[in-house]
C-alpha positions in Angstrom: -0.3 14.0 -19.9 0.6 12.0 -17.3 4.3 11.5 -17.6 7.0 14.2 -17.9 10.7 13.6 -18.2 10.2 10.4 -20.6 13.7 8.7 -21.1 14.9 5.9 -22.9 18.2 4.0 -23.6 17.9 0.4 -25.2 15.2 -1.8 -23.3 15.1 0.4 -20.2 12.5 3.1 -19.7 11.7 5.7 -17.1 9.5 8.4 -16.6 8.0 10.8 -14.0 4.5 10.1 -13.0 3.1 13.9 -12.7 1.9 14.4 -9.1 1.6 18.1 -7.1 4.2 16.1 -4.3 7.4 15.1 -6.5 10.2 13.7 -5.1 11.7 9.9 -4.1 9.2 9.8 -1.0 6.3 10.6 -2.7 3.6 7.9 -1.4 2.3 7.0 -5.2 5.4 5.1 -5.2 3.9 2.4 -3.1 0.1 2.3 -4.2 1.6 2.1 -7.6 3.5 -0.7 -7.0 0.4 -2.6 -5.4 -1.7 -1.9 -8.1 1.0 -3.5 -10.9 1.2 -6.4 -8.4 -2.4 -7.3 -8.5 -2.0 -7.4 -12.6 1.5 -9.3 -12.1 3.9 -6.3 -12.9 6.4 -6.3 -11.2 8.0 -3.1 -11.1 9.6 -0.8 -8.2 8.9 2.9 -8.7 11.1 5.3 -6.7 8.6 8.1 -5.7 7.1 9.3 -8.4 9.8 7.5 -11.0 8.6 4.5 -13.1 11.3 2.3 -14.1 11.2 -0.5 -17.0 14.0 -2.5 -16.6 12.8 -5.7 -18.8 15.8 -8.7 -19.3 16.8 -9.5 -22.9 14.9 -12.6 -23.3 11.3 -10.4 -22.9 8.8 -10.8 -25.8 7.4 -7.6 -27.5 3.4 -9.0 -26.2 4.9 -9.1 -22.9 6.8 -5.4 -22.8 3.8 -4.4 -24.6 1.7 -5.6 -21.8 3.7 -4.2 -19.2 3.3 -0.8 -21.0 -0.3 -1.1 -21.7 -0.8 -1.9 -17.5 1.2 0.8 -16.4 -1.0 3.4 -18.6 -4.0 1.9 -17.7 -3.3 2.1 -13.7 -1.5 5.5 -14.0 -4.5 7.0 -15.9 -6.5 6.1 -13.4 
């Protein structure tokens, strides 16, 4: 219930984070990028657009924990 537009293609993921303000200069951007920082994500979402861009040599724990922090900080 949080995401909408949900796309995949090989490793790399991307999704909109549902928010009343869409758009590239929507300010969740930021304070979502802080909060994955603090759990050592590093990931940088463009507005409201979470992107997964993982390199090859990634475990499936790891991606899986990347995942699992994302929901977690996004539910919130």
């Amino acid at each position: 219930p949080h995401f909408k537009n949900c796309r995949v293609r090989g490793t790399i993921a991307a999704a909109e984070i549902v928010t009343e303000d869409e758009g590239y200069l929507n300010p969740i951007g930021l304070k979502l990028t802080n909060q994955l920082m603090e759990k050592g994500v590093f990931l940088r979402p463009l507005g409201n657009t979470v992107y997964i861009l993982p390199p090859y040599c990634i475990t499936d724990e790891e991606l899986d924990l990347i995942y699992q922090i994302c929901k977690e900080i996004i539910a919130k």
